[in-house]
C-alpha positions, -999 to 999 in steps of 0.1 A, spaced: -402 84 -31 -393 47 -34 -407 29 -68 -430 10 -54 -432 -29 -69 -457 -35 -103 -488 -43 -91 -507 -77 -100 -527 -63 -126 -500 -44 -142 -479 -74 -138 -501 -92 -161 -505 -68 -185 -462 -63 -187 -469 -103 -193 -490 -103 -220 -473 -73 -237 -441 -93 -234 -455 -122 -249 -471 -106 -280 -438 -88 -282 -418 -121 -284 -442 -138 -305 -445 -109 -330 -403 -105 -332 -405 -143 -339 -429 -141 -367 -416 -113 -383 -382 -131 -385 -398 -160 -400 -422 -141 -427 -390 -118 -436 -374 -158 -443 -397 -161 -467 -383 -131 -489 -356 -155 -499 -374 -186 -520 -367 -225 -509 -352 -229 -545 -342 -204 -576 -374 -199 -591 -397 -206 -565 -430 -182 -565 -430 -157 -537 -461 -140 -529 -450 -106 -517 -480 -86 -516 -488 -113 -488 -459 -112 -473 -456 -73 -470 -493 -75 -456 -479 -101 -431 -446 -80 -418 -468 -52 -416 -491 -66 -391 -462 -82 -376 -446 -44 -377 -477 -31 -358 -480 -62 -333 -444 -48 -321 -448 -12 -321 -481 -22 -302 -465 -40 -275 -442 -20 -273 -465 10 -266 -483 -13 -237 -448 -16 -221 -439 28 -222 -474 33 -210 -468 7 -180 -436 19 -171 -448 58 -175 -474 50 -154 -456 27 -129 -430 60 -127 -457 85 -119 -472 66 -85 
């Protein structure tokens, strides 16, 4: 049986899941910047910053999850 095209909602929803995706990889890279201080010495505030990867972490895996369960379900029709 032929794979038949994502439909509109679906569409939107591989979208969105793409976007979060993207915009969660981006600030994960910049929050995981801010392990490194702007000058020697410089206060980091790491029990912030692991809270912020972490949600970055989970935004990902998320996302992520959105896109197997669209393609699974894509796969099954």
């Amino acid at each position: 049986v032929p794979s038949s095209p994502l439909q509109k909602p679906a569409l939107e929803t591989v979208r969105s899941s793409l976007r979060l995706l993207n915009a969660s990889a981006y600030r994960l890279q910049s929050e995981c910047r801010k392990t490194v201080p702007p000058e020697p010495g410089a206060a980091v505030d790491y029990q912030l910053l692991t809270q912020q990867v972490i949600q970055c972490a989970y935004d990902i895996a998320k996302a992520a999850k959105q896109l197997v369960t669209i393609t699974t379900r894509e796969k099954k029709q």
